[in-house]
Each structure stands twice: as C-alpha cells, then as structure tokens.
N, C-alpha and C positions, 0 to 999 in steps of 0.2 A: 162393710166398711172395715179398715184396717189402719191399726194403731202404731206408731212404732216409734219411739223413746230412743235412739240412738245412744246416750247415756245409761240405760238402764242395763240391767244382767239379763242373760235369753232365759228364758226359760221354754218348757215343754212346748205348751197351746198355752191360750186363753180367749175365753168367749166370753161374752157378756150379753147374752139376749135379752132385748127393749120387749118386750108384749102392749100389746095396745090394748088396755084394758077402758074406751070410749063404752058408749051406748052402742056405736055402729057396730062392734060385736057382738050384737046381739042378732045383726041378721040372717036372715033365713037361704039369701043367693046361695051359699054352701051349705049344704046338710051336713050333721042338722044344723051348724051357725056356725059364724065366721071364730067365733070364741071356739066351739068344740074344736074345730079344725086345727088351729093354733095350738091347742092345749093336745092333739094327737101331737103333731109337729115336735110340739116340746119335750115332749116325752119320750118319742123316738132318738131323739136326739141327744138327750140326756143318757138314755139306756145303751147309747152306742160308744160314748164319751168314755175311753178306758182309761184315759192318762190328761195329763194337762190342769187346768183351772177354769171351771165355770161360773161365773156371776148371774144373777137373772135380776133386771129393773122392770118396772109396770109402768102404764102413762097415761093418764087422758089428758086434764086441762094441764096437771104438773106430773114431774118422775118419782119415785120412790123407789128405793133398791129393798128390793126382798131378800135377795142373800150375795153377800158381798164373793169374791171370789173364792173358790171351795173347792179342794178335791174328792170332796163328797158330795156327790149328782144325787144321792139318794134324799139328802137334805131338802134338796128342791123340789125332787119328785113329790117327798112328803107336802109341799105347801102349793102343789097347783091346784087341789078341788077347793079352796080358798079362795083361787083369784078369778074375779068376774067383778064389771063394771060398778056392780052394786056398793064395793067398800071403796071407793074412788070418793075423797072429800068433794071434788069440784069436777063437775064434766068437761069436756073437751075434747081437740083432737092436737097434742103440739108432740110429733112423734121427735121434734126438733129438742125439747128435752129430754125424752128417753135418751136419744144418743149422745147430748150432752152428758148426762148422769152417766148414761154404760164406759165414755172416755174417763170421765175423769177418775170412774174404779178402779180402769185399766191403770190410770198414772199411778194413784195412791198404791195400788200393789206395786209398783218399780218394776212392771211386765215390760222388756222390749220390745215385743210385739202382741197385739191382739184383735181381735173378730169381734167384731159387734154384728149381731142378727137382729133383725127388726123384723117382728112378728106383730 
C-alpha cells in the first residue's frame, strides 16, 4: 500500500512494515513457522534498505509501533528476536490496524510518499 501526502515535502523512501504478530504465526505450513519466515523477510529487507526511512508496527487484536520511522535499520534489526506473539496484550487478527497505525506514522513524519508492507 502506498501513502502520498500531496502537501508534504518528498523525501528519499519510507516504509513502514505492519508484522502480524497473531498466534497463527506460530504455524508450522512454512518451516519452520509463519513468524520465522516473516522475521527472514524482515531482515532482508532491513539489510538491503541503504537510504530512505523505515518504521516497523506489530498487530494481533491492536497495533503498536516498535520504532517510529528511522534511518537506522540497525535499530530494528536489534529488536526483532523480541517480537513474537507471546508480548501481544490481547490476541487477534485486525491487520486493518497495523496499517492504520503504519499511515498514520507515515503522516506524523510529513513523508509525501510512503510504503507500507504487511508481513
């Protein structure tokens, strides 16, 4: 999904990836589980990332942002063997908040444009 602020100043990139941190990543269809795969994913991703700003939000029942947007991925990288369904207050699956929360980081930084990934 993509964001774009007409009003705002451009800048580089900006991502904001949602992660679904439900129970149903805990399943096993993808080896070893839908979490590990996601958490490659992000990581690749993050380590490719040379320029621009990346945000990362979490979600089951509700959203939380773990780190607001950043040009330091290493920041992130540091806090994904943390994230797994287990610190999640409330279960669920509403990825319709994640990307609520990942827009509206997008706005608060004044990015004219940005990416949201749902993982």
């Amino acid at each position: 999904m993509t964001v774009t602020d007409p009003s705002a100043a451009p800048v580089e990139s900006a991502l904001v990836v949602a992660l679904d941190l439900s129970r149903s990543m805990y399943a096993a269809d993808l080896t070893p589980s839908r979490l590990a795969r996601a958490t490659y994913a992000l990581r690749d991703i993050l380590r490719e990332r040379s320029d621009g700003q990346t945000g990362l939000v979490v979600f089951a029942a509700d959203a939380f942002v773990v780190s607001p947007l950043t040009d330091d991925t290493g920041t992130i990288l540091a806090q994904l063997p943390a994230l797994e369904p287990a610190i999640m207050p409330a279960q669920g699956s509403r990825p319709e908040r994640g990307i609520e929360l990942a827009a509206t980081l997008l706005s608060q930084a004044g990015v004219g444009r940005g990416d949201i990934l749902l993982l």
